[in-house]
C-alpha positions, 0 to 999 in steps of 0.5 A, spaced: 500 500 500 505 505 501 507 504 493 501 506 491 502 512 495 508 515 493 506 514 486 499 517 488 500 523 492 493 525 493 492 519 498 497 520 502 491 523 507 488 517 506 486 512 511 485 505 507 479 500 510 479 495 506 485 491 502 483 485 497 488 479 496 486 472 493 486 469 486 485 471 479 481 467 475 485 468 467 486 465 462 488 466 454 481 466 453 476 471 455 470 468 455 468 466 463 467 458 464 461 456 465 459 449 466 455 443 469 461 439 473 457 434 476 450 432 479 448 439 483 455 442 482 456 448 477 462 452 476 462 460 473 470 461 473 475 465 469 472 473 469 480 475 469 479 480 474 471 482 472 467 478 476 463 484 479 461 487 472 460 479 470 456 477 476 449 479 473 449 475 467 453 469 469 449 468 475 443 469 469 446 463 465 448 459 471 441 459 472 439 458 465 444 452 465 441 449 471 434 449 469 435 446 462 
C-alpha cells in the first residue's frame, strides 16, 4: 500500500479500510467458464479480474444452465 502512495500523492491523507488479496481467475481466453461439473455442482470461473461487472449475467446463465 505505501507504493501506491508515493506514486499517488493525493492519498497520502488517506486512511485505507479495506485491502483485497486472493486469486485471479485468467486465462488466454476471455470468455468466463461456465459449466455443469457434476450432479448439483456448477462452476462460473475465469472473469480475469471482472467478476463484479460479470456477476449479473453469469449468475443469469448459471441459472439458465441449471434449469435446462
Amino acid at each position: 500500500m505505501k507504493y501506491y502512495i508515493k506514486i499517488l500523492p493525493h492519498v497520502e491523507n488517506n486512511i485505507v479500510d479495506y485491502s483485497w488479496a486472493g486469486i485471479m481467475g485468467v486465462g488466454k481466453i476471455k470468455k468466463p467458464i461456465i459449466k455443469k461439473v457434476s450432479n448439483h455442482i456448477y462452476c462460473a470461473v475465469r472473469m480475469g479480474g471482472m467478476g463484479v461487472a460479470l456477476g449479473s449475467s453469469t449468475g443469469v446463465e448459471m441459472a439458465d444452465l441449471y434449469h435446462a
